[in-house]
N, C-alpha and C positions, 0 to 999 in steps of 0.2 A: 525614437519611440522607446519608451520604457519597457523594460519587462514586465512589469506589471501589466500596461497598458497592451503589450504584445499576447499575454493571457487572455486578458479579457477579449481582444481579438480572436482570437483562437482557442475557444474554451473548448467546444467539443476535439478538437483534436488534440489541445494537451489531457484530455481526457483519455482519448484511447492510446495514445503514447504511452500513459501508466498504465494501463490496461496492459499494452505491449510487453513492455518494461518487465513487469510480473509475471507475464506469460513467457517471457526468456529465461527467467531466473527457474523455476520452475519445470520448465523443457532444459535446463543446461542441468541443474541437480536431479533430471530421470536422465539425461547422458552421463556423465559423470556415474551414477549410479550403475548403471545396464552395460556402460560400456568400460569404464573402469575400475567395476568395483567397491567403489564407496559406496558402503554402507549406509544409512542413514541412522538417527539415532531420535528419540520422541521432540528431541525441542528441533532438529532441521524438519521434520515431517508436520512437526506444529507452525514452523516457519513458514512450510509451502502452504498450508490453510491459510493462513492469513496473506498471501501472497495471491492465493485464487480466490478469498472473501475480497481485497482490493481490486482483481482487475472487474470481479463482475460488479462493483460497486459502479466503478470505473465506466464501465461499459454503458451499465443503466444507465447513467448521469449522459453517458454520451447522444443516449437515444430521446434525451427527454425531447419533448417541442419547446420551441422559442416561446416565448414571453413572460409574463411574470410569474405563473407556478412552475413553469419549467425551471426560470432562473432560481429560482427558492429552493425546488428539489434540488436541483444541482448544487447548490449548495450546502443546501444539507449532506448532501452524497459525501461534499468534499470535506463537510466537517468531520462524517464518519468514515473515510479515508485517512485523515490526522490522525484520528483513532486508532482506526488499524495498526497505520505503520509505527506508530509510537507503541503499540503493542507488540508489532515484532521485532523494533530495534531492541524492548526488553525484553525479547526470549535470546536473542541473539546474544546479546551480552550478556546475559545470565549464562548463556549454552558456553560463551568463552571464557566468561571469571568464576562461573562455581561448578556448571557438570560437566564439563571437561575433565575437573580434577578427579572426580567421585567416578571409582572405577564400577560403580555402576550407577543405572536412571528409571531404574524400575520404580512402578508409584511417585514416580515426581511428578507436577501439575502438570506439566505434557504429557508426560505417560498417560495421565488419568482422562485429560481432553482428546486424546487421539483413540483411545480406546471404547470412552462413552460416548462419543460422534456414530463409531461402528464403520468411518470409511475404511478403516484397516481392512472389514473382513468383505467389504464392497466391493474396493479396487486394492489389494495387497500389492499388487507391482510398482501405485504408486504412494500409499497410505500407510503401508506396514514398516513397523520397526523394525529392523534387521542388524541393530549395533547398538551397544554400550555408547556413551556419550564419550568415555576416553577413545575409544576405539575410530569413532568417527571424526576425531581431531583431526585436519588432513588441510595440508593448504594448497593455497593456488600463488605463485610467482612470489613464495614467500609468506604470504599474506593469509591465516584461516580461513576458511569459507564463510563461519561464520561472522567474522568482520566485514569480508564483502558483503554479506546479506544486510551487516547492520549499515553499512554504507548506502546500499541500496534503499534500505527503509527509510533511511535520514533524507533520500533525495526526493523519496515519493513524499514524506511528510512538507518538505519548503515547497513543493510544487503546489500537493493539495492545499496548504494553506495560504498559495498563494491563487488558486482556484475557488478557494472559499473568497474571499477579496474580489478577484474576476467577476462571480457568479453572481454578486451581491450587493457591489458599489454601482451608481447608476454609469451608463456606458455615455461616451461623450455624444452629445447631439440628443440625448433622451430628454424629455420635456420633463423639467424641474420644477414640481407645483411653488417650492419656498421661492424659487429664484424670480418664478414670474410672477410672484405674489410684490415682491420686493420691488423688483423693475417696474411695476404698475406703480406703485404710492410712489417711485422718486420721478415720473412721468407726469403725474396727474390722473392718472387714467382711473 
């Protein structure tokens, strides 16, 4: 069985796997954060929005009902999932190639979208900026955090785009109006 085919078998649960996925990432940068101290800085806290706008996309999608407007919205979900995460592999690597350097991130487009949201003054424990974007440069086994997250984006992106595909192509044994249009005229029927 293809991976493809193994998707569209199991759509609602490679759904909540990203769901998951993002809910780890997200629970590991408030560990990381609470228990050792790293900081956060506006593009990891723009990271984690987009992180918790994916799983509850994610989730929705998971909850829709079977048949054809569910397969549509699911689709759609997964289209705006691509979205997403192609929107936080570009904070991620913006947060590694250009504010990293800039010893500071005040008024940068993160700054400005984590502030005009207002979750900062919502939930501060998990929302609020607490570090410069140098200052938050820190890695894991070598590796930024920020590259793990854009890693992590890149995998929800092939998956959801391959959810979009799943959600969308007909599923095998589904009654093909073109096919049995065709099989009739080389029949007679």
């Amino acid at each position: 069985m293809t991976p493809l085919r193994l998707l569209q078998r199991h759509t609602r649960l490679a759904f909540v796997l990203v769901a998951l996925a993002c809910l780890a990432s997200v629970g590991g940068a408030l560990y990381a954060q609470h228990v050792h101290g790293m900081e956060p800085c506006p593009w990891c806290i723009l990271q984690r929005i987009v992180y918790l706008l994916i799983a509850a996309v994610a989730l929705l999608a998971a909850a829709l009902p079977a048949g054809l407007a569910g397969r549509l919205s699911a689709g759609l979900s997964a289209v705006l999932m691509v979205a997403l995460g192609l929107s936080g592999a570009a904070a991620a690597l913006y947060q590694h190639l250009v504010a990293a350097k800039l010893p500071s991130c005040d008024m940068t487009l993160a700054d400005r979208i984590v502030s005009g949201l207002g979750l900062d003054a919502w939930q501060p424990e998990v929302f609020e900026v607490r570090s410069s974007c140098a200052d938050a440069a820190v890695s894991l086994l070598g590796v930024p955090f920020e590259l793990w997250s854009c890693a992590l984006f890149g995998l929800v992106v092939v998956l959801s785009a391959g959810l979009v595909w799943a959600t969308l192509a007909p599923k095998p044994g589904d009654a093909d109006p073109w096919a049995r249009g065709l099989a009739g005229r080389k029949t007679g029927a």
